[in-house]
DSSP file (Angstrom, degrees, kcal/mol; ACC not computed):
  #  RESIDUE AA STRUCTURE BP1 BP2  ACC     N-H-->O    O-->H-N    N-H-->O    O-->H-N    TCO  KAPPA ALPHA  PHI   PSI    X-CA   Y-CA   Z-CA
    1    1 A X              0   0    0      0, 0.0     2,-0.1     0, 0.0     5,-0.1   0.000 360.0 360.0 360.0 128.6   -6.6   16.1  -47.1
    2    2 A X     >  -     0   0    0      1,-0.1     4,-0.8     3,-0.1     5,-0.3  -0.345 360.0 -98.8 -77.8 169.3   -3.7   18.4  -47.8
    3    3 A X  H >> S+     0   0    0      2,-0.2     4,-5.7     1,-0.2     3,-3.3   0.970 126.1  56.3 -18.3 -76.7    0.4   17.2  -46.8
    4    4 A X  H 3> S+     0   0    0      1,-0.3     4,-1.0     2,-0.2    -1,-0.2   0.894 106.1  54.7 -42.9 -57.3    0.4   19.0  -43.7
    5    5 A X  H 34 S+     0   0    0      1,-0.2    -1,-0.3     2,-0.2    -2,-0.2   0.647 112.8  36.7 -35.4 -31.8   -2.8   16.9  -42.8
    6    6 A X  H XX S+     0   0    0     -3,-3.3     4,-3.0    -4,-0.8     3,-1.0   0.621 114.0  54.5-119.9 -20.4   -1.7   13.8  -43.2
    7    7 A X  H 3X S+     0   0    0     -4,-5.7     4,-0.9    -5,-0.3    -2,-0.2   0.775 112.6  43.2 -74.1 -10.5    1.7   14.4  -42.0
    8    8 A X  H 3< S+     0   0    0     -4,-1.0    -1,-0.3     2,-0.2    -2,-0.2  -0.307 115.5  51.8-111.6  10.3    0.5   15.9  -38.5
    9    9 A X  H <> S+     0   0    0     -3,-1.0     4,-2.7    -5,-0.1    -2,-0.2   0.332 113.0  51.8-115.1 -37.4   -2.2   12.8  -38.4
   10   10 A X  H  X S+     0   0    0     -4,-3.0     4,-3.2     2,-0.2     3,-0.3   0.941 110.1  38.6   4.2-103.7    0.8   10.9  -39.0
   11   11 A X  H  X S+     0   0    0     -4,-0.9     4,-2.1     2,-0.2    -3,-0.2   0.867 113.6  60.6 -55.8 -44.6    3.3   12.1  -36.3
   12   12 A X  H  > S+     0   0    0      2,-0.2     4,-0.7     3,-0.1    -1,-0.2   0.900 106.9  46.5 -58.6 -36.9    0.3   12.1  -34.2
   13   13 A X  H >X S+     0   0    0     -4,-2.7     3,-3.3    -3,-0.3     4,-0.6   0.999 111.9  45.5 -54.2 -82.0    0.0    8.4  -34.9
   14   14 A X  H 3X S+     0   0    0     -4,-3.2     4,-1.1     1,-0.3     3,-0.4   0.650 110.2  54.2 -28.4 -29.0    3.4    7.3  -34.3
   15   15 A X  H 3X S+     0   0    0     -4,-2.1     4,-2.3     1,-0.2    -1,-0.3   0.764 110.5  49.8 -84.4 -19.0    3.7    9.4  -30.9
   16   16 A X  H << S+     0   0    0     -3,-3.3     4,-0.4    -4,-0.7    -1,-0.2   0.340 112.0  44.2-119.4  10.5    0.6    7.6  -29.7
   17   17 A X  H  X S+     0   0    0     -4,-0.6     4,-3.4    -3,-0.4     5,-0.4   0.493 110.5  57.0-111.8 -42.9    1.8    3.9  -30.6
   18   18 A X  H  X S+     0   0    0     -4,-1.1     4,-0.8    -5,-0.4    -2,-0.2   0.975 111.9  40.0 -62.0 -36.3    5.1    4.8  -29.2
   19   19 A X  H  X S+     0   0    0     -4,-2.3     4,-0.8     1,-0.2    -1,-0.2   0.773 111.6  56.3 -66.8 -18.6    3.5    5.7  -25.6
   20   20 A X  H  4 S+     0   0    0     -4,-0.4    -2,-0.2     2,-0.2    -1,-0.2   0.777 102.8  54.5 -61.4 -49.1    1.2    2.9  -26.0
   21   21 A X  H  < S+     0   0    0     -4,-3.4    -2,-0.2     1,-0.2    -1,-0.2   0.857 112.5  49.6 -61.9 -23.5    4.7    0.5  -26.4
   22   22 A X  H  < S+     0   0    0     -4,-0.8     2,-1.3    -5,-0.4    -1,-0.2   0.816  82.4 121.0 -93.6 -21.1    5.8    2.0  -23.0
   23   23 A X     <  -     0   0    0     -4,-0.8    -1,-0.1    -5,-0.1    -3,-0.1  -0.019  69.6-112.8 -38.4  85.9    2.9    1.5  -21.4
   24   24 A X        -     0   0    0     -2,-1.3     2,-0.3     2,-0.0    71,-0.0  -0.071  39.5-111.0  14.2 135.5    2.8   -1.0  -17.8
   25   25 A X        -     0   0    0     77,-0.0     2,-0.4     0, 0.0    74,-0.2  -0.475  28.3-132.6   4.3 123.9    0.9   -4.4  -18.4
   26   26 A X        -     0   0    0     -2,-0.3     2,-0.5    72,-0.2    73,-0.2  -0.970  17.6-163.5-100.3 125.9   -2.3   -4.3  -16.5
   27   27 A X     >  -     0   0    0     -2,-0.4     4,-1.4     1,-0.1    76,-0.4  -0.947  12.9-149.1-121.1 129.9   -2.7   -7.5  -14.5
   28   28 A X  H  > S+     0   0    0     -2,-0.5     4,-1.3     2,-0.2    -1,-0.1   0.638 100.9  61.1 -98.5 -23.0   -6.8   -8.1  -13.3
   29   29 A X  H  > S+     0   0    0      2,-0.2     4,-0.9     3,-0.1    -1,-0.1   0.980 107.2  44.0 -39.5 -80.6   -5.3  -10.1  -10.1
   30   30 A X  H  4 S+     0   0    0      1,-0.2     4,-0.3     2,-0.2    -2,-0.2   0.909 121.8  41.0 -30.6 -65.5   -3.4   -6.6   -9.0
   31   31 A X  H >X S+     0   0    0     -4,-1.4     3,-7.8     1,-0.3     4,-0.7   0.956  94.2  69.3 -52.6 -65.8   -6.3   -4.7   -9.7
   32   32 A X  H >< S+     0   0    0     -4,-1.3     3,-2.0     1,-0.3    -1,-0.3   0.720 103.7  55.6 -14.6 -68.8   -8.8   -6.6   -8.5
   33   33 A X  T 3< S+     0   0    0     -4,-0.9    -1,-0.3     1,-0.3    -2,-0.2   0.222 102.2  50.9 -68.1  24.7   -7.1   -5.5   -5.2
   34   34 A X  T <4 S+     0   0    0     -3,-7.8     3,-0.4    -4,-0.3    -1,-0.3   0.441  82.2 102.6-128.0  -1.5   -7.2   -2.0   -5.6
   35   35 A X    <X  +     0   0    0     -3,-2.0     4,-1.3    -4,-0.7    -2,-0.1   0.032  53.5  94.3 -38.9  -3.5  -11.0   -1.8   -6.5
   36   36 A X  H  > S+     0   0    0      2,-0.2     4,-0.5     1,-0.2    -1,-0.2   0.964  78.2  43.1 -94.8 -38.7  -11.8   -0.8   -3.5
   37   37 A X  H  4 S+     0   0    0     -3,-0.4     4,-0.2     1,-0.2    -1,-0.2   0.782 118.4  54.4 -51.6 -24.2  -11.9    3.2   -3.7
   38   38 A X  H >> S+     0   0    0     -4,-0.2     4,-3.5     1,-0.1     3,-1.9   0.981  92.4  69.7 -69.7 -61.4  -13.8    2.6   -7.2
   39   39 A X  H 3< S+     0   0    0     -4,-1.3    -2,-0.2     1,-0.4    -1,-0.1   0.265  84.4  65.1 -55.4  -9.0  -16.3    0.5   -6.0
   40   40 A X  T 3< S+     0   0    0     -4,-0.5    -1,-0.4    -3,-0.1    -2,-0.1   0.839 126.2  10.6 -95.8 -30.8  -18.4    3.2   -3.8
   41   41 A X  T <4 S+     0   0    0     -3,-1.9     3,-0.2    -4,-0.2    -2,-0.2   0.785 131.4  48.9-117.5 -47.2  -19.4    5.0   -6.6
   42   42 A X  S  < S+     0   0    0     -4,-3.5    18,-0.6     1,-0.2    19,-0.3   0.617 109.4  53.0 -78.3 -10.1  -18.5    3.0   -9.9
   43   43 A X  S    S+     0   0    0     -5,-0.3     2,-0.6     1,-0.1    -1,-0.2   0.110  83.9  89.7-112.6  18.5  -20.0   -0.4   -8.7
   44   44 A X  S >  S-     0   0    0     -3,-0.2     3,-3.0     3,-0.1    -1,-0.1  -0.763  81.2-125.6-118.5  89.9  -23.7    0.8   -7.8
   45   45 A X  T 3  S+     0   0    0     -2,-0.6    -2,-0.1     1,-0.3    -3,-0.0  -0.053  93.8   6.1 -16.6 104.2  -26.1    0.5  -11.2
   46   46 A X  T 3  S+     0   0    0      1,-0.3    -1,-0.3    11,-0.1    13,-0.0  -0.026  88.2 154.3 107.0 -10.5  -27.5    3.7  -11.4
   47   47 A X    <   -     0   0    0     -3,-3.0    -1,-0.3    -6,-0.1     2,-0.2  -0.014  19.9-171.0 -74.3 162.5  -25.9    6.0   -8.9
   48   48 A X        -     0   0    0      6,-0.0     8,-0.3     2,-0.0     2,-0.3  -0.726   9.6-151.4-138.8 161.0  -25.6    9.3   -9.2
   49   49 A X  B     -A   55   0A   0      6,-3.0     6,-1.8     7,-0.6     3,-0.0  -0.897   8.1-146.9-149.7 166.6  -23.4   11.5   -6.7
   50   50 A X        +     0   0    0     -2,-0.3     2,-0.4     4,-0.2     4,-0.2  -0.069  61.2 107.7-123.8  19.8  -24.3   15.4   -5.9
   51   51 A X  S    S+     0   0    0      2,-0.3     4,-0.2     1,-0.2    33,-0.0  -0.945  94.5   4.2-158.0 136.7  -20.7   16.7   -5.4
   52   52 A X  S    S-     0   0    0     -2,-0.4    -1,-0.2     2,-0.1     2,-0.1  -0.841 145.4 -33.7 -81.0  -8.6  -19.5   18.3   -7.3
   53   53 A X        -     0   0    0     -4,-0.0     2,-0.7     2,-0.0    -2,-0.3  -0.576  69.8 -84.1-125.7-154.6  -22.7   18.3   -9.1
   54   54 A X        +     0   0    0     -4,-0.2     2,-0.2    -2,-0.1    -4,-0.2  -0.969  65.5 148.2-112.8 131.9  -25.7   15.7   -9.7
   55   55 A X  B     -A   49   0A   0     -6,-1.8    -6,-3.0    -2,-0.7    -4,-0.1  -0.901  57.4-104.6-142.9 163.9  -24.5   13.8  -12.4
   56   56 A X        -     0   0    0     -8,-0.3    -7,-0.6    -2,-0.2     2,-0.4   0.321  43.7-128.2 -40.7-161.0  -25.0    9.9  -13.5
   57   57 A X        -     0   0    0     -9,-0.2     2,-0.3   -10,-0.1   -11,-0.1  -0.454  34.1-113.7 -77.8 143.6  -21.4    8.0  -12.5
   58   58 A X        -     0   0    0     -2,-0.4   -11,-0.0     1,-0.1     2,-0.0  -0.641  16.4-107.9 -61.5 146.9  -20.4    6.3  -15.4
   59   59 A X        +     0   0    0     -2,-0.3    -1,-0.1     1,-0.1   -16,-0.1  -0.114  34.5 173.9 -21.7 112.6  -20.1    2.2  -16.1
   60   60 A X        +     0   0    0    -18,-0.6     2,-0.2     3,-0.1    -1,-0.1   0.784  42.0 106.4-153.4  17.8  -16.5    1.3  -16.2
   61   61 A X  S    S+     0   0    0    -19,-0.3    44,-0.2     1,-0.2     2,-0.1  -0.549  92.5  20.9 -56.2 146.8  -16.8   -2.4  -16.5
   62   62 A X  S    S+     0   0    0     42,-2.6    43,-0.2     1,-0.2    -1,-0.2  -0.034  91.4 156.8  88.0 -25.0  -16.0   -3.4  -19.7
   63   63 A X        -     0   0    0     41,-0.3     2,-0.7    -2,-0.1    -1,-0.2  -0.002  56.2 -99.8  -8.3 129.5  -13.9    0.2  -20.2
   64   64 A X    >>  -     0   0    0     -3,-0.1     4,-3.5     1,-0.1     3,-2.8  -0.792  29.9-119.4 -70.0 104.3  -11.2   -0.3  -23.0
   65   65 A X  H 3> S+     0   0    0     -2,-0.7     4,-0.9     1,-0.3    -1,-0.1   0.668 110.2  41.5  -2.3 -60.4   -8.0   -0.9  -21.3
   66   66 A X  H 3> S+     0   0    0      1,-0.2     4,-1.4     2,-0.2    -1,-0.3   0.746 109.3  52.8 -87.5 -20.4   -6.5    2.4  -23.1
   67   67 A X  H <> S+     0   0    0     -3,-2.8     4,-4.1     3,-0.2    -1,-0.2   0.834 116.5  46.4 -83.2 -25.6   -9.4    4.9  -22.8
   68   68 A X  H  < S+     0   0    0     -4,-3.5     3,-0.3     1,-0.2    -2,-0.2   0.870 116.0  37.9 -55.4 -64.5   -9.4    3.9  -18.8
   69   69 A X  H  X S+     0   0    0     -4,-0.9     4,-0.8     2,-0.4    -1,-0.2   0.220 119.8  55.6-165.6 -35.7   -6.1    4.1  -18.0
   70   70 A X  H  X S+     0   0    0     -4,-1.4     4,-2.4     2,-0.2    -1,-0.4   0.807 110.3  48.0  -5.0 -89.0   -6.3    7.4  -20.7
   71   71 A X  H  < S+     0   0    0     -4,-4.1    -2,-0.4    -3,-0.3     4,-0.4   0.753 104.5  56.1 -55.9 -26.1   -8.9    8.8  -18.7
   72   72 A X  H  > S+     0   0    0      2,-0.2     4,-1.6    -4,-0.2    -2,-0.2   0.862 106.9  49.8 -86.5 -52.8   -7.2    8.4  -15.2
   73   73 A X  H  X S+     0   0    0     -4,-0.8     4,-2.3     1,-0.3     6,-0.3   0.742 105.5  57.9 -88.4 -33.6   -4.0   10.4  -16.3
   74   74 A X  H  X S+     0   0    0     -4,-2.4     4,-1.6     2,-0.2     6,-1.0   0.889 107.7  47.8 -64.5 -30.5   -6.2   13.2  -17.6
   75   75 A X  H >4 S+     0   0    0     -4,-0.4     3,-0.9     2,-0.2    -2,-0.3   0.988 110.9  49.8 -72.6 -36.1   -7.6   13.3  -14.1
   76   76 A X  H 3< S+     0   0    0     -4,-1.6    -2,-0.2     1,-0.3    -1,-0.2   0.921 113.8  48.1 -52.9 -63.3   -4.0   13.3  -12.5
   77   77 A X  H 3< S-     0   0    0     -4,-2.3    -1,-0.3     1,-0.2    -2,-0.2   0.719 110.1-119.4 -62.3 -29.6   -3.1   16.1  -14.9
   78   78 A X  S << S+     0   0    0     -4,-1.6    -1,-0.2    -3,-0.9    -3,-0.1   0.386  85.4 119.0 102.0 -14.4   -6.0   18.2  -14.3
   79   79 A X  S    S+     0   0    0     -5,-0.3     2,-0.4    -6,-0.3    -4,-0.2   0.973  78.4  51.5 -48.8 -69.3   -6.9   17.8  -18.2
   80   80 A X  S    S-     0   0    0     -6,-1.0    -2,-0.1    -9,-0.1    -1,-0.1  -0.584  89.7-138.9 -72.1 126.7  -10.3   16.1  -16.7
   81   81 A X        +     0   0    0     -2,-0.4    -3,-0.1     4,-0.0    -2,-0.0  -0.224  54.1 117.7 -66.3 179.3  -12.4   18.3  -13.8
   82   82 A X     >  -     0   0    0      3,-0.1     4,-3.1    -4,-0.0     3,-0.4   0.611  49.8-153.8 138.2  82.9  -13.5   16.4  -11.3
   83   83 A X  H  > S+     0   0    0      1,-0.2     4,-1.3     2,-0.2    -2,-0.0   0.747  96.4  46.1 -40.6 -33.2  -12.3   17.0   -7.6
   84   84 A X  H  > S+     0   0    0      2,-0.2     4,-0.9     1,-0.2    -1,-0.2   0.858 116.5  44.3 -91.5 -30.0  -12.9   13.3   -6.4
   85   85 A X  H  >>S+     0   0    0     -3,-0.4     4,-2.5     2,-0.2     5,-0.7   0.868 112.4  50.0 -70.5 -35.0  -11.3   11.7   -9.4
   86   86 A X  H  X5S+     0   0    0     -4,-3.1     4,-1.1     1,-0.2    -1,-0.2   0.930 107.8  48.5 -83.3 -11.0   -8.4   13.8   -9.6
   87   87 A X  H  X5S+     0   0    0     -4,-1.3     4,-1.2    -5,-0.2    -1,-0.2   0.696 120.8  45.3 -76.6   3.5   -7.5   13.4   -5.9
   88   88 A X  H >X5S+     0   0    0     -4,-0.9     3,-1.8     2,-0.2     4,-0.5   0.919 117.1  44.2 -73.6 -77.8   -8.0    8.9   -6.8
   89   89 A X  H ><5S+     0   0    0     -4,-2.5     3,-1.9     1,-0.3    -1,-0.1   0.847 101.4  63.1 -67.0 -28.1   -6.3    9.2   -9.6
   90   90 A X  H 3<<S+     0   0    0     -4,-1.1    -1,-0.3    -5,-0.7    -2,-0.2   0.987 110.9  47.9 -55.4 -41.8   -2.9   11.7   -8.1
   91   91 A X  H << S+     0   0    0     -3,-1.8     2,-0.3    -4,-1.2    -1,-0.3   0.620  96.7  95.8 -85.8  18.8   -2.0    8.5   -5.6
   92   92 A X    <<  -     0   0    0     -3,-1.9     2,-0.2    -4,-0.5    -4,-0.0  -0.783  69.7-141.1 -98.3 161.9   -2.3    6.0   -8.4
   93   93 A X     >  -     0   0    0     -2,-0.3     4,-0.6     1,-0.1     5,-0.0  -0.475  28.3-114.0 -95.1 176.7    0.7    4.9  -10.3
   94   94 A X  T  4 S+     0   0    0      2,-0.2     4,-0.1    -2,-0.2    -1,-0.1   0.126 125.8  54.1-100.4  22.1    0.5    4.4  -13.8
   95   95 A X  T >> S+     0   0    0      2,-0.1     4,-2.6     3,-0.1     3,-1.2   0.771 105.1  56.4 -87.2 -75.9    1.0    0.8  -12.8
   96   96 A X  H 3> S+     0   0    0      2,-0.2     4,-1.4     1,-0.2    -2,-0.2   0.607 106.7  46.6  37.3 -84.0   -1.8    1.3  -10.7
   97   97 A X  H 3X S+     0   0    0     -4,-0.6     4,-1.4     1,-0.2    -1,-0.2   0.697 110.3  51.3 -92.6 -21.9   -4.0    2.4  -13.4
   98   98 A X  H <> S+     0   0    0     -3,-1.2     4,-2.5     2,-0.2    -2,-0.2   0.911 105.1  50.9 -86.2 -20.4   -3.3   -0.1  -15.6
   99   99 A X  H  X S+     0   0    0     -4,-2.6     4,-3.5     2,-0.2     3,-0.3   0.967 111.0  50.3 -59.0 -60.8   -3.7   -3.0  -13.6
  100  100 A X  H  X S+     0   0    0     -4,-1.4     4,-2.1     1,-0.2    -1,-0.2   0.761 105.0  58.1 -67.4 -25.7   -7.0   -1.7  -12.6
  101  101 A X  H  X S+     0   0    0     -4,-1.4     4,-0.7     2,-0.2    -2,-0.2   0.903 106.3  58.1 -75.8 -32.3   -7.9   -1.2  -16.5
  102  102 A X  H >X S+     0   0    0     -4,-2.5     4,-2.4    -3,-0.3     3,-1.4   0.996 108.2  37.4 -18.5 -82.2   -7.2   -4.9  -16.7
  103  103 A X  H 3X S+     0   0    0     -4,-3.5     4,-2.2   -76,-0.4    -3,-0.2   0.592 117.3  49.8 -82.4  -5.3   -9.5   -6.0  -14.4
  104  104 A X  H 3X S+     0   0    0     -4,-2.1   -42,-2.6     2,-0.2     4,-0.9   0.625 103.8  56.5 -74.1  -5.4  -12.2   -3.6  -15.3
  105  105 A X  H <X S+     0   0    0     -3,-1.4     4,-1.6    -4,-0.7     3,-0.2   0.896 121.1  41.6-100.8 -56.3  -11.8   -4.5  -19.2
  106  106 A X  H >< S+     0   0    0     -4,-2.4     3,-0.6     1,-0.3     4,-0.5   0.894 109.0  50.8 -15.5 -88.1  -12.6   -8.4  -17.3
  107  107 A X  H >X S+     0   0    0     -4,-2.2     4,-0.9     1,-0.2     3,-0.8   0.528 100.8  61.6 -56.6 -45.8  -14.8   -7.7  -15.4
  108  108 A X  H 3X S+     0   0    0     -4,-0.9     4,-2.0     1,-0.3     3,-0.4   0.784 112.6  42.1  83.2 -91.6  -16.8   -5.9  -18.2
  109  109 A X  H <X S+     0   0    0     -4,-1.6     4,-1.3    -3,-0.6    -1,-0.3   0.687 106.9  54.5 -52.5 -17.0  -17.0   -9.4  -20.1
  110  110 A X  H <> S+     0   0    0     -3,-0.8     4,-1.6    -4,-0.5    -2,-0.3   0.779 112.9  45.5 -92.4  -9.5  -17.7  -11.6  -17.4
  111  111 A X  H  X S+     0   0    0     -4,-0.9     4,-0.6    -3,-0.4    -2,-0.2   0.834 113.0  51.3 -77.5 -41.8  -20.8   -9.1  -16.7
  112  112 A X  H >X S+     0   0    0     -4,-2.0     3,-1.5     2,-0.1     4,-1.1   0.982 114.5  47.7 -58.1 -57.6  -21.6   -9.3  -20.8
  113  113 A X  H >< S+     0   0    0     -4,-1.3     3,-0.9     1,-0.2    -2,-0.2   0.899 111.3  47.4 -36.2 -71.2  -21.4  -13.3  -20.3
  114  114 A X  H 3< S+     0   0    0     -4,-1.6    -1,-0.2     1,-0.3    -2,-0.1   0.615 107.6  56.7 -47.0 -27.2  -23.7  -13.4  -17.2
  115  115 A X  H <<        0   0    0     -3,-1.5    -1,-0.3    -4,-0.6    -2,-0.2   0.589 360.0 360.0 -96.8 -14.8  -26.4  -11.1  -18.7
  116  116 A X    <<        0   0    0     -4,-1.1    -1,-0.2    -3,-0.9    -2,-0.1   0.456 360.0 360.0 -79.5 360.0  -27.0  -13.2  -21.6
């Protein structure tokens, strides 16, 4: 790795622990009650949705707190397509989103637990 490399993998580090430090708390109580607009699509084992194509839905029990929460602010921004996720994700707060990365990050283990 040249300088430049590791000083630009650096900076990249430091900026992404410092947004990390500002990050909300996510509380799986809070969430829990905001599950419900997830739950039509993300909470049916296997489903697949046709709009705006036919694709698989992903899993997002057991999601990693920061890749949800991650993922949800790319939809806001428009960084992630999706039509139905980005209008979810524009009314969430980034309180919101973490709360509900909580309680999927939970929920996630108590599902690993059950299956065993």
């Amino acid at each position: 790795m040249t300088k430049t490399t590791i000083a630009v993998l650096a900076a990249a580090a430091l900026a992404a622990g410092s947004a990390l430090a500002q990050a909300p708390a996510g509380d799986p109580g809070r969430g829990a009650q905001k599950v419900q607009m997830c739950q039509g699509c993300h909470g049916i084992e296997g489903w697949r949705t046709a709009f705006p194509e036919v694709y698989k839905v992903p899993r997002i029990a057991g999601q990693h707190p920061q890749y949800f929460v991650s993922a949800l602010k790319a939809y806001r921004t428009g960084d992630r397509a999706h039509p139905s996720m980005r209008g979810i994700a524009a009314t969430l707060s980034d309180q919101d989103m973490a709360d509900l990365a909580a309680y999927y990050a939970q929920t996630g283990d108590t599902m690993r637990k059950a299956s065993k």
